[in-house]
C-alpha positions in Angstrom: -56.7 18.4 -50.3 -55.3 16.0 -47.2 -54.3 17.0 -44.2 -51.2 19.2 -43.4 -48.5 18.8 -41.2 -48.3 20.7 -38.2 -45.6 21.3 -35.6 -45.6 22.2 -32.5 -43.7 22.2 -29.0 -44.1 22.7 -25.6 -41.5 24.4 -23.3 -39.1 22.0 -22.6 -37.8 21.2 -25.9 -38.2 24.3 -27.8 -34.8 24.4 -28.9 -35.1 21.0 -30.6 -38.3 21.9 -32.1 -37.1 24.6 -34.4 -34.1 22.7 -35.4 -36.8 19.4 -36.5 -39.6 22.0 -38.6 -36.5 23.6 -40.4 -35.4 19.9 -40.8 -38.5 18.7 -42.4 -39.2 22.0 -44.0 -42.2 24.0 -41.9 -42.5 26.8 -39.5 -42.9 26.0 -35.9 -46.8 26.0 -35.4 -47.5 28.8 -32.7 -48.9 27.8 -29.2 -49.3 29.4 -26.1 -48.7 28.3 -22.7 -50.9 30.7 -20.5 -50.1 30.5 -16.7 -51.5 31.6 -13.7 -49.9 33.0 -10.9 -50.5 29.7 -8.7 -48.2 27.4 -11.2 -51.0 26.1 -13.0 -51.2 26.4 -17.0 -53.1 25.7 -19.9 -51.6 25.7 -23.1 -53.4 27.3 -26.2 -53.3 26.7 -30.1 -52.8 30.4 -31.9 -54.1 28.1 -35.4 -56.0 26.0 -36.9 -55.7 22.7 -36.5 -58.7 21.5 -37.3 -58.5 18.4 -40.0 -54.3 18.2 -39.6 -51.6 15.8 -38.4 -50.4 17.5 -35.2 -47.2 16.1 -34.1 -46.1 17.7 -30.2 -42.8 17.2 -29.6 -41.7 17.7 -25.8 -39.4 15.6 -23.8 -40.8 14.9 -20.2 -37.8 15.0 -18.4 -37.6 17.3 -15.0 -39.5 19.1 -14.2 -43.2 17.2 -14.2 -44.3 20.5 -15.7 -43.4 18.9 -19.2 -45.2 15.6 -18.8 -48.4 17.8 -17.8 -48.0 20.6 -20.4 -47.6 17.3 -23.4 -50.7 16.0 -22.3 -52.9 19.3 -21.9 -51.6 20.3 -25.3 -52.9 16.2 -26.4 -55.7 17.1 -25.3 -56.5 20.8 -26.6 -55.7 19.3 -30.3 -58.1 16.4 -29.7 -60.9 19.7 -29.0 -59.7 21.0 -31.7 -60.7 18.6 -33.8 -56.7 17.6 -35.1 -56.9 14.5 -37.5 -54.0 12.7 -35.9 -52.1 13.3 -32.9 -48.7 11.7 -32.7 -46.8 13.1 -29.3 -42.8 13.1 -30.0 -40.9 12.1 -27.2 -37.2 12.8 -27.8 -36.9 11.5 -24.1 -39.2 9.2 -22.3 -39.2 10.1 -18.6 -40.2 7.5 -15.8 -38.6 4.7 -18.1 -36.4 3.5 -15.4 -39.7 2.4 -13.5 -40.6 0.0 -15.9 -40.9 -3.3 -14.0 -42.2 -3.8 -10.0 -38.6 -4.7 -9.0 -39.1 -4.5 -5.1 -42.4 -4.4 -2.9 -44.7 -1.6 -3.2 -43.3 0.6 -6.3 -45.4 2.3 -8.9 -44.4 1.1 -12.3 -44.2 4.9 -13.6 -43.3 4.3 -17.5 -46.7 2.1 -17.6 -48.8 5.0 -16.4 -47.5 7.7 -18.4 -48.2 5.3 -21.6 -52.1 5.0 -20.2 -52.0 8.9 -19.5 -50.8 9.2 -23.3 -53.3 7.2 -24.3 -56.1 9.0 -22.2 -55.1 12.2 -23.0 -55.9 11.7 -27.2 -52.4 10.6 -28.7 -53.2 8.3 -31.7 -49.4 7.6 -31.5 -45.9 7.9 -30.5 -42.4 8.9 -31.9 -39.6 8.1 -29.0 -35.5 7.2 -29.0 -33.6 5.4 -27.3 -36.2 3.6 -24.5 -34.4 2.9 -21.1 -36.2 -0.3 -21.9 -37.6 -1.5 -24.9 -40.5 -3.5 -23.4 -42.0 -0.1 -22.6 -43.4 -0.5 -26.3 -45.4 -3.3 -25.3 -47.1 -0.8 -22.6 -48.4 1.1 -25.0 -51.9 -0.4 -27.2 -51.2 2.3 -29.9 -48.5 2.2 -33.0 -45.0 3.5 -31.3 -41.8 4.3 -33.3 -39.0 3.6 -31.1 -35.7 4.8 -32.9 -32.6 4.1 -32.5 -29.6 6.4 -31.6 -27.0 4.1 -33.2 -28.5 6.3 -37.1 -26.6 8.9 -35.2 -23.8 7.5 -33.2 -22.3 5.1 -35.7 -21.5 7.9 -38.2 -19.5 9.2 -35.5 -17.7 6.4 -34.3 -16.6 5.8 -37.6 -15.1 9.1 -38.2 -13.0 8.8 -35.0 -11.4 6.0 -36.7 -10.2 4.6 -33.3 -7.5 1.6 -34.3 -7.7 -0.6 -31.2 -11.9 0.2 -31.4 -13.6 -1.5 -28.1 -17.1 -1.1 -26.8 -17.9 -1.6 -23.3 -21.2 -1.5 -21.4 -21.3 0.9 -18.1 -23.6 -2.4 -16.8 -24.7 -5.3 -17.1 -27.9 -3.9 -18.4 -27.1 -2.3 -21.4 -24.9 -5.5 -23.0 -28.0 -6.0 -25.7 -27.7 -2.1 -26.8 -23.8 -2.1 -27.1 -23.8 -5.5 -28.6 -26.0 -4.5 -31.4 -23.3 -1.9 -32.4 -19.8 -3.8 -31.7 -21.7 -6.5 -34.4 -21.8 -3.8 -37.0 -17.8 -2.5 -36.2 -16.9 -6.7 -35.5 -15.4 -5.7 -32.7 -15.0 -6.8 -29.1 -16.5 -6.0 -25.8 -16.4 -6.0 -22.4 -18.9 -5.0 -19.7 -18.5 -3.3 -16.2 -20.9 -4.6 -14.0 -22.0 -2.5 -11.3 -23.8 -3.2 -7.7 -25.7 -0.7 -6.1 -26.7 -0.1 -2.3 -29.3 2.3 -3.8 -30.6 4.7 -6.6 -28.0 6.7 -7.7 -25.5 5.3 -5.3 -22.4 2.8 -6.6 -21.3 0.0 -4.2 -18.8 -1.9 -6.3 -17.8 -2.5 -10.0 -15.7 -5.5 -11.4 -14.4 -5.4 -15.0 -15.6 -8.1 -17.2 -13.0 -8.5 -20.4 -9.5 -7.9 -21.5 -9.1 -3.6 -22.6 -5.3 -3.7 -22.2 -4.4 -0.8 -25.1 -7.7 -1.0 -26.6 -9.5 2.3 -27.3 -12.7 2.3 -25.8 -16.4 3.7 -26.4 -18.8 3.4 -23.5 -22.3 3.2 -25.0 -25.0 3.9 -22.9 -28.6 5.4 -23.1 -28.4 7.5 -20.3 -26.2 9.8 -18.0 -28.0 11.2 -15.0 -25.1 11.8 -12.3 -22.5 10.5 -13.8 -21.1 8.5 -11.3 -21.5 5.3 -13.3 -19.8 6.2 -16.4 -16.5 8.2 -14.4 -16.0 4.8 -12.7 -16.4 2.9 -14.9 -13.9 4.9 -17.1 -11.8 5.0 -14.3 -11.9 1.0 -13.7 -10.7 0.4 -17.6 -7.9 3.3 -17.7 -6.7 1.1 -14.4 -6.9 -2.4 -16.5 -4.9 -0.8 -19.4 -7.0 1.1 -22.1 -5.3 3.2 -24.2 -8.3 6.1 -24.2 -11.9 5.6 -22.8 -14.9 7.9 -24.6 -18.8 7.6 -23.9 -21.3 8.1 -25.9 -24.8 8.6 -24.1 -28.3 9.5 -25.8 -30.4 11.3 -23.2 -28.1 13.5 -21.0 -30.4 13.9 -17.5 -27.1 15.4 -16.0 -28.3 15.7 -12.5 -26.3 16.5 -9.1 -22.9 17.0 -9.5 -22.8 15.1 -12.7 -21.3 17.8 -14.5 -18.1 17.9 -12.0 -18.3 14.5 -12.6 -17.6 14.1 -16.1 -15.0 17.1 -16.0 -12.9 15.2 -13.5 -13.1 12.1 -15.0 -10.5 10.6 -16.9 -13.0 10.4 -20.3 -11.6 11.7 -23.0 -15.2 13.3 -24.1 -18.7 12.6 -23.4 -21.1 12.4 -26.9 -24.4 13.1 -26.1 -27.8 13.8 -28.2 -30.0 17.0 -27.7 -33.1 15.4 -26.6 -32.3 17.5 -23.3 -30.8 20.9 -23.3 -28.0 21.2 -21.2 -28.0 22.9 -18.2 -24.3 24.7 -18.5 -21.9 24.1 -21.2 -18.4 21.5 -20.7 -15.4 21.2 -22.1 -16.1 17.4 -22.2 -19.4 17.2 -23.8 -20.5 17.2 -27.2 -23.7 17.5 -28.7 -25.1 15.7 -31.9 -28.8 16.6 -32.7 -31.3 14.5 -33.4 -33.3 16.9 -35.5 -32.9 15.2 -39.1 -33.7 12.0 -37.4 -37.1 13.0 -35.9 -37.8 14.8 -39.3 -37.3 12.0 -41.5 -39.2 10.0 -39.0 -42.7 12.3 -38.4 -42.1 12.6 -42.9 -42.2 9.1 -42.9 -45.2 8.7 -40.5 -47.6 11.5 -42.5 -46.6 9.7 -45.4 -47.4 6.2 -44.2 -44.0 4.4 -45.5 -41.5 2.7 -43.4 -39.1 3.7 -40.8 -36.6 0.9 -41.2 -34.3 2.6 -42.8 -33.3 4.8 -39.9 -31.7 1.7 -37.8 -28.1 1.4 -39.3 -27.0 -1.2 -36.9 -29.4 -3.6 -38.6 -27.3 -2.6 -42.0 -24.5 -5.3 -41.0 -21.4 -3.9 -43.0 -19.4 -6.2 -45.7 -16.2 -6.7 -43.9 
């Protein structure tokens, strides 16, 4: 008999948890997060592991708490003698630090890769990196999916006739490029300057989005300062409607009274976060099937290739 598939989440991405077991056909394996009165916490198996693939699946967005509680539950299935341990990270937090880009930084996405490493994790299942180089950070197998398996269905049902893509900034062009190949369409990019984190000093339009119907693609939305002016800089230049579509929503600040008093016509995002508070402007696609199909895949050793439509160039 060869070893089972087993489960399990930490607190921070319960929600999506349940949704991927009844996805790929199991239970939610049962842990405990024990804590003391002082903040501190140690997370505790209520089953056998012993001999099993042990997939933990926690996003380590705010607050730290989750980045800690994925790797003390790494580490209790290493004790517990766990046959494989593949962390599942719907969202990699820290991936904006992934390069020294000014004197005296940390280079944060590096040293959670080496504290995933330390901690036990024989591998890792993520979507949607802020930058896929993080990969190379990493000396065990990683599975970097793709959100465009969920996004292009969409787009395609909107059936949009002047269809558009435009990139929020310069550095998403590759990401939104991939995906205006597979539609043949056009695109256009907003490049942005900031004085600081967070903080937007000017943006200039780069293409022609007179009555075209536009879909901002981006990976992330923290305040959401980026993508309302950018949406407001291609109503101004003539586009007929403006839409974003955003896989990790970090929603920070004032984003949401952001987005709501933008001129987007809705904001797409994927469930690798829970929401703080519902909108009217926000939609929500899972990303349960996906992650099932990919940890079903991973036990059973075969390829995940199939899960990146945009490679899938369509017959036009």
């Amino acid at each position: 008999m060869g070893p089972s598939v087993k489960i399990f989440s930490g607190t921070g991405s319960q929600a999506l948890c349940a949704k991927i077991a009844q996805c790929f056909g199991v239970a939610p394996g049962k842990v405990n997060i024990q804590k003391f009165s002082d903040g501190e916490f140690q997370p505790i198996f209520l089953e056998s592991i012993r001999g099993d693939y042990v997939f933990l699946i926690q996003s380590t967005c705010a607050p730290t708490d989750n980045l800690m509680e994925l790797l003390l539950m790494i580490d209790a299935a290493k004790r517990a003698s766990a046959y494989k341990i593949i962390a599942v990270i719907p969202y990699y937090g820290y991936g904006r630090q992934d390069r020294k880009d000014r004197p005296r930084v940390a280079i944060g996405s590096k040293l959670v890769a080496s504290l995933l490493e330390t901690a036990g994790a024989n591998r890792i299942i993520t979507l949607d990196l802020h930058a896929p180089q993080i990969q190379g950070f990493f000396d065990i197998p990683v599975d970097h999916l793709d959100s465009s398996a969920i996004f292009i269905p969409y787009i395609e049902k909107l059936n949009l006739p002047n269809l558009t893509f435009a990139s929020p900034d310069v550095g998403s062009t590759n990401r939104v490029r991939e995906i205006a190949s597979y539609f043949n369409a056009e695109m256009v990019i907003c490049d942005k300057h900031r004085k600081r984190a967070n903080e937007i000093a000017s943006m200039v339009l780069i293409g022609d989005v007179q009555d075209k119907d536009i879909v901002l693609i981006d990976d992330i939305i923290d305040t959401g300062g980026t993508l309302s002016k950018a949406a407001a800089l291609l109503k101004d230049n003539g586009a007929r409607s403006v839409r974003a579509l955003c896989t990790h929503p970090v929603l920070s600040g004032r984003a949401f009274e952001n987005i709501e008093n933008s001129v987007l016509e809705e904001l797409v995002v994927c469930d690798t976060i829970q929401l703080k508070q519902p909108s009217s402007k926000i939609k929500v696609i899972s990303v349960a099937d996906l992650f099932a199909i990919a940890i079903r895949n991973a036990y059973e050793n075969k390829s995940i290739t199939s899960l990146f439509i945009h490679s899938q160039m369509r017959d036009k």
